[in-house]
N, C-alpha and C positions, 0 to 999 in steps of 0.2 A: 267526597272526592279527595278530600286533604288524607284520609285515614288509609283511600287507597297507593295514594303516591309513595306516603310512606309506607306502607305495608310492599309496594315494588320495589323500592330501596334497597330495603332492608333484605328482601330476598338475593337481589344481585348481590348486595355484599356477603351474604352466607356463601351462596352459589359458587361466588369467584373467590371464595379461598381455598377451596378444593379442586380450582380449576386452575389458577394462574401459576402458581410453585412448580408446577408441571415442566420438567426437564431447564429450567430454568434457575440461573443463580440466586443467592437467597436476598442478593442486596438487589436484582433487578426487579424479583419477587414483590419485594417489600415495595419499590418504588412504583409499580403498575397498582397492586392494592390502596395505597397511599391514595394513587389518586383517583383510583375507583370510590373509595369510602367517602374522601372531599365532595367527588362531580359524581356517583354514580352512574347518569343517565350519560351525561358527557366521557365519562372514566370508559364504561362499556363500550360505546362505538368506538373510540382510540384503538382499544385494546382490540376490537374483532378488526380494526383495518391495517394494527401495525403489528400484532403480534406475533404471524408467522414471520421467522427469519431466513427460509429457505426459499429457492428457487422450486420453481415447476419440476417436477415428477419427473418430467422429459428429460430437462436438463439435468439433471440431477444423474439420471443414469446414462445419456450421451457423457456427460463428464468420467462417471464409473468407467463406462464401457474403453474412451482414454487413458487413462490410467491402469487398465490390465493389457491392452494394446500397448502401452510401452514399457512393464512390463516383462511383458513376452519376449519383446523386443531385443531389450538388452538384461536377458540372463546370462552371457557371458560375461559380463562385470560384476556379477555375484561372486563376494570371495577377494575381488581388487580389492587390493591395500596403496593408494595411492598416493599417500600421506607417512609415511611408516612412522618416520620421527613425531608423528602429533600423541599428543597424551590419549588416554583411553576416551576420554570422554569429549573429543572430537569423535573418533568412530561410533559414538552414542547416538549425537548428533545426526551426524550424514542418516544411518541407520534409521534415526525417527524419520528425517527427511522422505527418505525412499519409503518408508512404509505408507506415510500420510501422501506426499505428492508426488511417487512413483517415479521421479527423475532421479538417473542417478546421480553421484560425484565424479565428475572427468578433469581431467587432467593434459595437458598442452596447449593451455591456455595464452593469449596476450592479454591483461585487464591495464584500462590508463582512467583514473580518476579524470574528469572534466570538470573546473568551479565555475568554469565563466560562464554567462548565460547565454551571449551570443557564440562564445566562442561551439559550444555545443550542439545549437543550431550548424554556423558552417562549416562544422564535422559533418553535419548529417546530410548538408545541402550536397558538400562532394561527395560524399561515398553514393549519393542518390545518382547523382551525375555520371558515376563510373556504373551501374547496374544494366547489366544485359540480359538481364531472366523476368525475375520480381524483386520486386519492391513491400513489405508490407508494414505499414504505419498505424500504430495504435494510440490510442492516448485519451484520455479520461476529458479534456477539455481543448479545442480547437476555437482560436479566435483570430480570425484572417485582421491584418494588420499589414502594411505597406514595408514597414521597416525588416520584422522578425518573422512572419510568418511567410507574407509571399513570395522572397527566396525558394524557401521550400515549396511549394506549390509551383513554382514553376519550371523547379527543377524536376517535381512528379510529371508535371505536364511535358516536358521533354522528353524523359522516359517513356511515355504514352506512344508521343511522336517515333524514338523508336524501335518501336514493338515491343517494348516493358511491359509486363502486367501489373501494374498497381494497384494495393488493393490498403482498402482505409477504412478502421473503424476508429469510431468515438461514441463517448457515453451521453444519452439521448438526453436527459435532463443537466449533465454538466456542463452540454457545448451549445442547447437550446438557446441557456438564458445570456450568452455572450452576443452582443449586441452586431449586428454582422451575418447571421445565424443563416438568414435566406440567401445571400452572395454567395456565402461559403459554398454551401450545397448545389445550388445552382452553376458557379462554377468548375465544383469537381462532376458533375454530371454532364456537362459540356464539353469539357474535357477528355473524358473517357475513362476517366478513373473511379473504378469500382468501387462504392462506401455502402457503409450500415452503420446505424445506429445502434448502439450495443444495447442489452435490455431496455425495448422501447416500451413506453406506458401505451397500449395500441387498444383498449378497452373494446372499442367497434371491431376489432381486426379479435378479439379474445387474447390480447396480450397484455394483462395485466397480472400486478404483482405488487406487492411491500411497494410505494415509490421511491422509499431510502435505502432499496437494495442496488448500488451502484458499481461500475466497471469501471476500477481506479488505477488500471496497470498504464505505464506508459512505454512503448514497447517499439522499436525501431529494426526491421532486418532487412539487409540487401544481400541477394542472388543465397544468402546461406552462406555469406563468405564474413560479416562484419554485423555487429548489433549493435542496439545501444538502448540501457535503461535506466530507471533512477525515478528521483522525483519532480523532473519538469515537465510540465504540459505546454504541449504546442499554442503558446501564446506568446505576446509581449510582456516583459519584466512587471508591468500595473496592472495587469491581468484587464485589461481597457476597462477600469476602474474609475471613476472621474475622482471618485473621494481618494482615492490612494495617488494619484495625479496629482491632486491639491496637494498633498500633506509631502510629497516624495517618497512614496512606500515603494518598495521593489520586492521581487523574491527572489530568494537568495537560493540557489540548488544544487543538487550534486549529481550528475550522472557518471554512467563508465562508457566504455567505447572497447566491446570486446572482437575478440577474435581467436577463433579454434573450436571445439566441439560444443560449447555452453551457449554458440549462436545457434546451434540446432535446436538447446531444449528452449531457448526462447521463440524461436518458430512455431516450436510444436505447441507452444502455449497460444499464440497467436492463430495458429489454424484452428486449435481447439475451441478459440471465441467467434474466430471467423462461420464455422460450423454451427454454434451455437444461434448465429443468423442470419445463416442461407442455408440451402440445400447442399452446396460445393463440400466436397469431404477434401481437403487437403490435407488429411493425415498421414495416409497410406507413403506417400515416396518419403515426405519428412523420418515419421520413426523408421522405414526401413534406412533412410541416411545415418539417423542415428545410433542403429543399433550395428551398423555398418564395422568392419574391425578392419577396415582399409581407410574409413574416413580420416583426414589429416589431422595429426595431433601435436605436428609440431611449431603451431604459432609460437609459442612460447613455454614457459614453464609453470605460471599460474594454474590452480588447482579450484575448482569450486563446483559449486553446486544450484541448480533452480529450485526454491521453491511456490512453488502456486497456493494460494490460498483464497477462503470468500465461501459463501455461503450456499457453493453449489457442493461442498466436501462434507467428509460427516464430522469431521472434528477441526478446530481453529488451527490450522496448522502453524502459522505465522506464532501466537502465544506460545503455543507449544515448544516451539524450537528457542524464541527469546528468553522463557523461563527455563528452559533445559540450559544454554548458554550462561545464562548470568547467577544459576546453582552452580554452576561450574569452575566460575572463575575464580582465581587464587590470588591474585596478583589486582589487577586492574580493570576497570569495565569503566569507558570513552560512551556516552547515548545523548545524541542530539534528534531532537523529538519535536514538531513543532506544535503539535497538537497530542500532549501528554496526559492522557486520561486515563489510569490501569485501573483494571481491578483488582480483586483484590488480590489472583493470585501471583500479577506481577511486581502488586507493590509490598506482599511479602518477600517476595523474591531479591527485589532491592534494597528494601531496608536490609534484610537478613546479610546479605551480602557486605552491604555497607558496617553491620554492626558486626560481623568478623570478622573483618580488618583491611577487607578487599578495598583498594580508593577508588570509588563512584564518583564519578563528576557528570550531570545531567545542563546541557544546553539547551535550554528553550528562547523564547520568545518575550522580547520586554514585556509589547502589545501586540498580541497576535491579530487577526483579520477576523476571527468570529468571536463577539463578546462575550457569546455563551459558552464557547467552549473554552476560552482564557479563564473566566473566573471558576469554572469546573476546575480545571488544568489549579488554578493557584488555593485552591481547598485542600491539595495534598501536600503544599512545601512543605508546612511546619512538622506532617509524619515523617516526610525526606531527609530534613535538615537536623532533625531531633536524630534519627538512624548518623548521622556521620555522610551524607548527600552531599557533596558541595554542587550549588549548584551556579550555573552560570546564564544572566538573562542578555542574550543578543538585543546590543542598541536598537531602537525604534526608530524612525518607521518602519526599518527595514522587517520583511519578515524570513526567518529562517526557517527554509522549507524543506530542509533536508532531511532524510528518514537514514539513522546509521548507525552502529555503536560498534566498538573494537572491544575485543575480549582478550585480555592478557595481550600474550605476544603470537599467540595463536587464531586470531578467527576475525573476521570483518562481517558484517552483515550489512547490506546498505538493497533501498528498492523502491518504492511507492508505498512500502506501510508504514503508517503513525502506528504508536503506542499507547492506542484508545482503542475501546470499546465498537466503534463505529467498526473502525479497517480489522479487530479480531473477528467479526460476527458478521457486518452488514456490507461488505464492500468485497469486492473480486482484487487480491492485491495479486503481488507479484515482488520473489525477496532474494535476494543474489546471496550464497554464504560463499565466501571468498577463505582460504588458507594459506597459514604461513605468514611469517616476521616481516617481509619484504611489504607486502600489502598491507599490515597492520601498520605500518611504518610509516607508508603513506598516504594512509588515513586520519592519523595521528598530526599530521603535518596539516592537513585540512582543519583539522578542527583546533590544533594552536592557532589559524587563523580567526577562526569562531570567537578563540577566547581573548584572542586582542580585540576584538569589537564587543567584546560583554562585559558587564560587570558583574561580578561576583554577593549573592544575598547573603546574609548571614538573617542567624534564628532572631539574634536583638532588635534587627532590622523587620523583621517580618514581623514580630508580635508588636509593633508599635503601629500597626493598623487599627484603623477604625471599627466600632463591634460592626455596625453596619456593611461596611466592606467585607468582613467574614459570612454576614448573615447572606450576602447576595453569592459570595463561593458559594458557601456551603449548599443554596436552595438550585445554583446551578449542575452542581455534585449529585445530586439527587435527578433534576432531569436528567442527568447526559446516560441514565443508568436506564431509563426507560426503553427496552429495545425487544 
């Protein structure tokens, strides 16, 4: 019996070397093997339940079938130079943009940075309040709460009242485990207001998938006149946390509040999720809006761009563009990241950057909210700080949840993606590139707030750690690469 256990072993381990490297990175490679060879019998069942990274077939080509739908749509912005004064490798950028997430770059925009946490919510309670058509509400985590959430709820509930279409998803495993879970639903169904659960685990219903494959956009549009995205979820600031209660933790975030043609491609991202779990096609009037050469473009004079990313696309569109951005920069690169975990070809990207002369400054997190991905996240200081990194850790408890980096004087990027592994591969993000000195300005402005609440590590500082405290990064570095 013993001779056979090992003789099965030893086969899975031959077997899955020829099987795991398979379109897969070499360090993620190595870390599924790692720990096939350790657990074998346990290493295999992981690996056959979490190794595909892709959505369903379906979805996959309902997403395809979007993206040549818009497109079509807007070929007369093929050839717009909207930007004329930007260096060449902004038109690079937009350019991979539209190839990978098919939106293009428009122009007569109004964009307004948002830092307060409340204050964001009653932006969006009023502009909810002014809405005469629809309403549609997104957001990866929903946790009804008395103070911050049911404002908004009840100003959807108004809406309902009268004659508003409201229509609301959220991500089925991020908005479950907030405690609340059965009120909430119960009453936006009461109410009249249309929800889904975004990639639901429905295994009896045959909806199942990866269960770390999640829907992390946070996505706000009224009538198609005003949006709003970023990195906050429709919760209270302690995410109704009792231990981040105790301690005083908050999150700290950053959204916009737009207005002009970039609230249509965030609709049309919104309908595209919307679609992806119900029958309703809300595409058709959207892109024809969009592709529309009457639609109004004179909110403003901001300049930018959608992009969509996750694992319903064929390629990480999100890395794509951050590693094309920060090969680029000349001058200066701003990235506050809460949850900083690259691979490897981001964190070539910034070292490189850093060691030819570009000033990198990285904002993270003293002590972030998940252990394991903090001590992943501080396995890479000492290659950052060694490259010329400065980086900066935001005072604790608080956490810095903001996803953003400024490039030169030319480019903003800010949205619902972290700069890990998880939001490149496993997650549905959603990433605004914004143009122009005026919005990099103040951006810039946002995160010298950042860095009045941070302290600054230095390498002397950081190699006077404990070997233990290395050993536990380092073996965390290794899981977070497991995907």
């Amino acid at each position: 019996m013993w001779s056979i256990a090992v003789g099965v072993e030893l086969t899975i381990r031959i077997l899955m070397i020829g099987v795991v490297p398979g379109n897969r990175r070499p360090t993620t490679a190595m870390a599924w093997l790692l720990t096939i060879f350790l657990l074998p019998g346990f290493g295999l069942l992981l690996y056959l339940m979490m190794a595909n990274i892709k959505l369903s077939r379906r979805r996959i080509e309902r997403q395809s079938r979007v993206n040549q739908t818009i497109l079509d749509a807007t070929q007369h912005l093929i050839g717009e130079r909207w930007a004329p004064d930007a260096p060449d490798w902004v038109s690079s950028a937009v350019e991979l943009n539209r190839t990978l997430g098919a939106l293009p770059l428009q122009s007569g925009n109004a964009v307004e940075f948002i830092t307060g946490y409340r204050e964001s919510l009653d932006q969006m309670r009023l502009e909810i309040d002014k809405a005469q058509h629809y309403v549609h509400v997104q957001f990866y985590i929903i946790g009804l709460d008395e103070n911050y959430v049911e404002p908004i709820l009840d100003a959807l509930e108004r809406a309902v009242e009268r004659g508003v279409k409201v229509r609301v998803l959220f991500d089925h495993l991020g908005t479950i485990r907030v405690k609340g879970y059965r009120s909430l639903v119960k009453r936006m169904s009461t109410s009249g207001i249309l929800w889904r659960r975004m990639l639901p685990l429905a295994p009896f219903q045959r909806r199942w998938r990866r269960p770390d494959l999640r829907n992390h956009r946070k996505i706000v549009v009224v009538d198609g006149s005003v949006a709003f995205t970023g990195s906050q979820n429709l919760i209270e600031p302690g995410y109704k946390r009792a231990s981040a209660h105790a301690i005083g933790r908050q999150w700290v975030e950053l959204m916009v509040k737009v207005r002009g043609p970039l609230v249509t491609s965030l609709d049309v991202v919104f309908a595209t999720d919307w679609s992806q779990e119900t029958d309703e096609d809300l595409l058709q009037d959207l892109v024809q809006d969009h592709g529309d050469e009457n639609l109004d473009t004179d909110a403003g004079e901001d300049i930018g761009q959608l992009v969509p990313s996750g694992p319903g696309f064929d390629a990480e569109n999100n890395l794509r563009l951050f590693n094309t951005l920060i090969y680029s920069a000349t001058e200066r690169l701003s990235i506050t990241s809460p949850y900083f975990v690259p691979d490897d070809s981001l964190l070539y990207a910034i070292t490189t950057a850093a060691q030819r002369g570009v000033a990198v400054e990285l904002f993270v997190c003293e002590k972030g909210d998940q252990a394991l991905v903090q001590h992943a996240q501080q396995s890479y200081y000492e290659a950052l700080l060694r490259a010329g990194v400065r980086i900066y850790r935001y005072h604790a408890p608080a956490v810095l949840h903001s996803k953003c980096m400024a490039v030169d004087d030319e480019v903003v990027v800010m949205g619902s993606s972290n700069m890990d592994m998880r939001s490149f591969s496993l997650n549905l993000e959603i990433t605004l590139m914004l143009l122009g000195a005026d919005l990099v300005s103040e951006l810039m402005k946002v995160q010298d707030g950042y860095r009045a609440n941070s302290t600054e590590l230095t390498l002397a500082q950081w190699k006077q750690r404990s070997i233990f405290s290395r050993w536990i990064d380092n073996v965390a570095r290794l899981s977070a690469t497991l995907q």
